[in-house]
N, C-alpha and C positions, 0 to 999 in steps of 0.2 A: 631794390636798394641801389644807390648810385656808387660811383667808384671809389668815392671820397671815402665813405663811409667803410665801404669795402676794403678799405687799406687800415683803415680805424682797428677791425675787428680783426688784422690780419690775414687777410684773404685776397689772396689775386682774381680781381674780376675776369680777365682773360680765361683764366684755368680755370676757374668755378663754372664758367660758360661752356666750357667742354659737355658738362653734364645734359645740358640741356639739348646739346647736339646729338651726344650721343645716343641720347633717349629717341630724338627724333629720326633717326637713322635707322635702328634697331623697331622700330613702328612702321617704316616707310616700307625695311625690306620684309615686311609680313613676319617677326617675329613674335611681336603682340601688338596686341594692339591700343593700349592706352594708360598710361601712368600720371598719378597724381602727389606730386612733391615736396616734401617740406622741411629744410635744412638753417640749423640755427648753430650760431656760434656765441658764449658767452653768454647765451638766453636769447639772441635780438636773432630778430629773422634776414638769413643771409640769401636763401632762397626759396620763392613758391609759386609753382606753375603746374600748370596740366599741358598734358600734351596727347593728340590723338586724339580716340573714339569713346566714348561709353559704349557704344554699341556699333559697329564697324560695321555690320550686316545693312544695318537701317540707314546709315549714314550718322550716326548723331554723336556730334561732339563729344568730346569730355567738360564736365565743368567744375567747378568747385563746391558745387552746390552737390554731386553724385554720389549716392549710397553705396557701398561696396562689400560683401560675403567678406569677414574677416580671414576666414579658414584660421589655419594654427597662431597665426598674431595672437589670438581672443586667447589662447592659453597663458599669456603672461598678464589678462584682464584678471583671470581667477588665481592668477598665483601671487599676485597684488594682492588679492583679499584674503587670502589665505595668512602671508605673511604680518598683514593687518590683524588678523585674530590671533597670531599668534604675541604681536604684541600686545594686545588685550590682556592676553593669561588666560584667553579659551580652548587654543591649541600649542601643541607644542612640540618640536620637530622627533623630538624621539619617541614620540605618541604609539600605542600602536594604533593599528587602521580596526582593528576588534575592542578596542576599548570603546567605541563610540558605535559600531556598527556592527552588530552581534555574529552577522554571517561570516567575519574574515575572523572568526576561534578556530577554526578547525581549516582541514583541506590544504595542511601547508602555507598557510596564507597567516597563521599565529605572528608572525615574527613579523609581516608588514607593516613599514613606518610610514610615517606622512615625510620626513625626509626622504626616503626611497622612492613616495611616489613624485617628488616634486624634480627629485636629480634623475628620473627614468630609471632606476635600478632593482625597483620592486618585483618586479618577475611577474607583475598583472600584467595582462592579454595586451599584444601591442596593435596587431590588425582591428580594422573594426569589426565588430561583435555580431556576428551573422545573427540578426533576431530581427522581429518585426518592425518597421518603424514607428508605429504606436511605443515598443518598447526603447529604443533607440533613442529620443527622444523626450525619455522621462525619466531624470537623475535616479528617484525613488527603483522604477523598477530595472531600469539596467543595473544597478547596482547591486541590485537579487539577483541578476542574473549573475553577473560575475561573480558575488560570490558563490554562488554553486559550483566555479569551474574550478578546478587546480591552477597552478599558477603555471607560466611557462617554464620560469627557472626559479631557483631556490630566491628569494629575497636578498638582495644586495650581491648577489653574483657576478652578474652584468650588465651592461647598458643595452636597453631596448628599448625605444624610444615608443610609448604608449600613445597610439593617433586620437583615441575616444575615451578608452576606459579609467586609465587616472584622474580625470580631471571629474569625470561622473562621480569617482570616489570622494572627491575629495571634496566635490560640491555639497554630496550629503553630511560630511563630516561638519561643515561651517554649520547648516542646518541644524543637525542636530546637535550641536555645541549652543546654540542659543536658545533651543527650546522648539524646534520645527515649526513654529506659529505664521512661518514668511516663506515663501518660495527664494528658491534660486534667485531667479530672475529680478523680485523686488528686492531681494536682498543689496543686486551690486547695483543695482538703480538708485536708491538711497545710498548706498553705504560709499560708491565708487563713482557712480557715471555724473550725478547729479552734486555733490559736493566741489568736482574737478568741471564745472562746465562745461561735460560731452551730452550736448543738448540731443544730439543727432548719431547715439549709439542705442541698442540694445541687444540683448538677448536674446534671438528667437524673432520673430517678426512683430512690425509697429507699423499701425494703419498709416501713421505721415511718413514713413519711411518704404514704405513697400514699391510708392508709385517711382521712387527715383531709386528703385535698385538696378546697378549695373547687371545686362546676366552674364553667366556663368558659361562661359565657354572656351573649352580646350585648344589652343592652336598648337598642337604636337601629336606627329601619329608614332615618334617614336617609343621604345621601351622602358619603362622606368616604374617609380616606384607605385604611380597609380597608372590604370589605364584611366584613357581620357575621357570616356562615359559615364565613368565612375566620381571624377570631381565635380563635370558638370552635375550629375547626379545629388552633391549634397547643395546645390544652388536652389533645389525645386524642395530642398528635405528644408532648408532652415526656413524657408517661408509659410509652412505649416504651423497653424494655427496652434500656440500652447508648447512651439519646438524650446525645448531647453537642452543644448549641446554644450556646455560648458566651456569645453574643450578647443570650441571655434564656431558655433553657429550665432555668431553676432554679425548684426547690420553697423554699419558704422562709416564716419567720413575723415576727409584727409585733416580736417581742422579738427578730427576729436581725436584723433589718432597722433598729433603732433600735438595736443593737452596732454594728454598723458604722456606721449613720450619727453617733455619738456616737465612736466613733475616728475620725472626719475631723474632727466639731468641736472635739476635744481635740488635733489637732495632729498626727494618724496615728499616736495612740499609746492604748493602751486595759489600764487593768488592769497594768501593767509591762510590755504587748506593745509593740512601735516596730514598724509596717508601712509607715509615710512618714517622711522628716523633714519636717517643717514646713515649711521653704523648699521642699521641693518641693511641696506642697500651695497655700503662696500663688504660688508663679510658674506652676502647672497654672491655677489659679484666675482666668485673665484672656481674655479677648476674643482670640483668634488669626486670628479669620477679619474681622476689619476690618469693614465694610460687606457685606460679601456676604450675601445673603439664603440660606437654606435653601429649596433647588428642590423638595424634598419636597412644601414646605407650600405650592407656587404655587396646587394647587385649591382652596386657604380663601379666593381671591379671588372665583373663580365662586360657591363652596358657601353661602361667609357675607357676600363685600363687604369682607375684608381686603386692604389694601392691601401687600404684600411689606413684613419689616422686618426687619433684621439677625440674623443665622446665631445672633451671637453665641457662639461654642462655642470651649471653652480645651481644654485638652489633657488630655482624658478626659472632661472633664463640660460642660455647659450652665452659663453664666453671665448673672448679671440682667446689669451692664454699666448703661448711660444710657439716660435715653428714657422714653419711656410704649408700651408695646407687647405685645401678647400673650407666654403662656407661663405657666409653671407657678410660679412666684415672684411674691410680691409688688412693684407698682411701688415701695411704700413700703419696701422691705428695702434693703440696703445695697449697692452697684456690685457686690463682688467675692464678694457670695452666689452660690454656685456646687451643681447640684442631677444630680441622675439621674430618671428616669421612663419608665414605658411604659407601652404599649397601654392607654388608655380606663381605666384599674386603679391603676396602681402611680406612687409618686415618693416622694424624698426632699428634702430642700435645708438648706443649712449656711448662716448668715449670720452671720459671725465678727466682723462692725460690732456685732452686735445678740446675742452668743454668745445666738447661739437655733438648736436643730436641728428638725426638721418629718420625721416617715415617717410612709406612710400605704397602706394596701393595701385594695383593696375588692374587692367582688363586686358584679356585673350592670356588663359595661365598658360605657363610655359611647363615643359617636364623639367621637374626638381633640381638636379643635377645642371641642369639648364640655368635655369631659376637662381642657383648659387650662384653659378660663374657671372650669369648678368649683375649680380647684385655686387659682389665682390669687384668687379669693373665699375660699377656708379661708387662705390666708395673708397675703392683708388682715387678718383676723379679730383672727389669731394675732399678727401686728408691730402693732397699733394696739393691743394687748392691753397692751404695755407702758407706761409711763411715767415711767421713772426716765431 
């Protein structure tokens, strides 16, 4: 976009241009190795570029055209849909998780809501679920599995941020709210990916999508929430034939990725598609977990010298909320900027103070804690970029 324009929309091309430096700096000195951009203000496109490798080993570009491992982004794909059923009148947030799904009557697990599992406070299993990958793999039977287990904590206790198991829950819950007759998978393909024009998402692996998937590699030996064998590891899991991870094992590209994030910042409506009403989007969009810390991130005390700092997380997504404190948003963005993100790789975030939306998807994942402060630095960049 030219500068004209740029001044249009309120945005200094100078400082909007920082970003793209920056990104190129942070690739050069082997931090990762390659990101794909896409920043809009007042809906128009303010900027979109790639920058770096798809594959840095082989040599080979990034392009616009590259498939990328959602990792935890793909959690705010299914809590779209969820919140879509619940305006239906199929679900509904003080549900329990045993009225639809017989195994969570018993075992401490009576009292679990689908609001609890959507704000992390359910007390289901936060690591992932040491079982087979045939099981891993299949909404239906991880689902058995988990419920045979106790819970970690009492239900709405505290924040613990569930990497696999919530979202497996919750997938079956849509399912058997409509009658079981559809998988997962075809479910958000009609009901989400195809309505919104994310031509070039899915579920689990898609024969036209497989040959342009970026891989899955770690550039961090340090300590953190995952070890780095362990993310590349779900790179070779989501391409398995019949994978349904709800959670995050979607293929998907920077142009389907900036669809949807541009139907949240227009009000859950895209093109004459409606997937939210609006009120539900600003009332998901608030701080639900009060003061609680996410348990998750206790080791970035040992790891970096963070001191624990509010959950902060609304009902499906992460919100900035008060304070000055780590995370993927800028301090300088507005309270009720509210965002998705995963694994060392992926995030998106909406800030409707500042109608500005932010997607970004990379290659070579960085560790977590890493992965924040890079991210939080690209949207300083991007909200100081304005000035009107």
């Amino acid at each position: 976009m030219n500068q004209s324009k740029l001044h249009t929309l309120g945005l200094d091309p100078e400082r909007l241009a920082r970003l793209g430096a920056r990104i190129d700096a942070d690739i050069e000195a082997g931090k990762y190795d390659g990101a794909a951009v896409h920043v809009r203000r007042r809906g128009k496109t303010v900027y979109d570029g790639v920058h770096g490798y798809a594959d840095r080993d082989q040599g080979r570009a990034l392009t616009p055209k590259d498939v990328f491992v959602s990792f935890s982004l793909g959690k705010q794909y299914s809590n779209v849909l969820v919140l879509n059923r619940i305006e239906r009148g199929e679900l509904h947030l003080s549900m329990q998780v045993g009225d639809l799904i017989p195994e969570f009557r018993d075992r401490g697990m009576r009292e679990m809501t689908l609001f609890q599992l959507l704000t992390h406070t359910s007390g289901i299993m936060s690591a992932i679920p040491a079982v087979p990958v045939e099981t891993l793999i299949n909404t239906r039977a991880l689902t058995e599995y988990i419920g045979s287990q106790r819970p970690e904590a009492v239900p709405g206790e505290r924040v613990n941020y569930s990497i696999i198991a919530a979202h497996s829950v919750m997938a079956e819950m849509v399912k058997r709210a409509e009658g079981g007759s559809r998988s997962y998978a075809e479910i958000l393909a009609a009901d989400l990916f195809e309505p919104l024009g994310m031509k070039e998402t899915s579920l689990g692996p898609r024969d036209d999508l497989k040959s342009r998937v970026c891989p899955v590699v770690a550039r961090y030996e340090q300590p953190g929430m995952f070890a780095p064998h362990e993310v590349e590891g779900v790179g070779s899991v989501v391409l398995v034939d019949g994978c349904e991870i709800p959670a995050g094992g979607y293929l998907t590209t920077i142009h389907d990725v900036d669809r949807f994030t541009h139907m949240l910042a227009n009000g859950g409506e895209l093109d004459g598609v409606r997937i939210l009403s609006p009120k539900t989007l600003a009332y998901c969009a608030q701080n639900f977990t009060g003061d609680k810390r996410n348990v998750l991130f206790d080791y970035a005390e040992d790891t970096r010298g963070w001191k624990p700092w509010r959950a902060n997380i609304g009902i499906g997504f992460f919100v900035r909320g008060e304070g000055i404190q780590p995370g993927p948003m800028s301090n300088l963005s507005s309270p009720n900027t509210f965002c998705g993100w995963g694994a060392g790789s992926t995030c998106f975030w909406v800030d409707p103070g500042l109608e500005l939306s932010f997607s970004f998807l990379s290659t070579g994942l960085m560790e977590e804690t890493y992965h924040m402060e890079r991210l939080q630095r690209l949207a300083d960049i991007v909200v100081s970029a304005i000035i009107d």
